[in-house]
N, C-alpha and C positions, 0 to 999 in steps of 0.2 A: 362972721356971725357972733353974735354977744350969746349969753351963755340962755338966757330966755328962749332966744331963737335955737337953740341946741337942745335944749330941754323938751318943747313943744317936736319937735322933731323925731326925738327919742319917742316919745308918747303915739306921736302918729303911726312912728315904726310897730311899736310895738302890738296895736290894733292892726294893722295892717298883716302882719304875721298871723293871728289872735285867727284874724279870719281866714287865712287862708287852711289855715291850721282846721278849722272847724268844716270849711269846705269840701278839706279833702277827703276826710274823715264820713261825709255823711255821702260818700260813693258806696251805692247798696250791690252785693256781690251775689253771689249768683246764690248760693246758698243762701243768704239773708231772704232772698225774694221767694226762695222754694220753701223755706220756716215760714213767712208769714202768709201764703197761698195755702200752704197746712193749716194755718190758726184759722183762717176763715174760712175754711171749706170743713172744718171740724163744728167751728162755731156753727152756721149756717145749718148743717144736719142736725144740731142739739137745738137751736132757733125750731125750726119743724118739725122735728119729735112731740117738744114740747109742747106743739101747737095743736097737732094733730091727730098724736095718738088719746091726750084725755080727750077732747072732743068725741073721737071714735067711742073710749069705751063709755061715757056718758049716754051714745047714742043706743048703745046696744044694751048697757046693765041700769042706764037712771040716776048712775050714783057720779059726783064729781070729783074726778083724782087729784091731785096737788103737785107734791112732791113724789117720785120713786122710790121705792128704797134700794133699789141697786141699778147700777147704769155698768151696760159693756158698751165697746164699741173697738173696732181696728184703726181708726182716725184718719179714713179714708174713702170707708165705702157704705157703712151702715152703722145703727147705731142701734140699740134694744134698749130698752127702759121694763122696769119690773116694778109691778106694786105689788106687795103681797100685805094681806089683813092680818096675817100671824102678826108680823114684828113690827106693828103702828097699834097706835090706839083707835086710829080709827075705825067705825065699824061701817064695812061695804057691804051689797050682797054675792060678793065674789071672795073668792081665797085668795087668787092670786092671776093676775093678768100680766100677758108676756106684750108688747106691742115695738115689731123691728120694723126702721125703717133704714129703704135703702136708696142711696142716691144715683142709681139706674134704672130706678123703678119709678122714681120721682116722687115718692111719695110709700106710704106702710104697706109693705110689703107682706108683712104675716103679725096677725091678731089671734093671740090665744088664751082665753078665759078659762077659768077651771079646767084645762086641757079640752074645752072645744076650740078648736078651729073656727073665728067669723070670717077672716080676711087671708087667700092666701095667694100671692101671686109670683110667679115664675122670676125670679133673677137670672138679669144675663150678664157674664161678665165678658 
């Protein structure tokens, strides 16, 4: 082999390792797959909060929410979103609406407006 043909050789090796290197590397472990099964079973509940709960209280107060001002959630099983009119400029005709959804319920599980109760349905765990 002329030093051309040694060269081109080294090179091929080199990829050749590159990939295998990268191959083995993007083996997903067990943990990796139960973190990303969290991100989107987290996403997915805040995906439907979002969708559902201002719909709901649009449908019951007239007014259209936006953003929350405070978000809990356990990142697993339900998620609560909170508008309150204290601490936005916006002006509602509500003070503050609580709207939890939970994902054995399928959908908003408890709505509460000025501390009425509209929506309240039995969770099972």
């Amino acid at each position: 082999m002329n030093k051309t043909q040694q060269l081109m050789a080294a090179v091929a090796g080199v990829f050749i390792v590159g990939f295998l290197l990268v191959g083995s590397n993007k083996e997903e472990t067990n943990e990796f797959k139960a973190d990303a099964a969290m991100v989107r079973a987290v996403s997915g509940m805040q995906s439907m909060a979002n969708q559902k709960c201002p719909s709901a209280i649009k449908q019951e107060t007239g007014d259209v929410v936006y953003f929350p001002t405070d978000t809990e959630t356990d990142k697993e099983t339900y998620v609560s979103l909170t508008w309150d009119s204290n601490e936005t400029d916006d002006k509602y005709s509500f003070t503050k609406a609580k709207c939890t959804l939970h994902l054995t319920v399928g959908g908003i599980s408890e709505l509460v407006i000025d501390g009425k109760t509209v929506i309240k349905k039995e969770v099972k765990y």
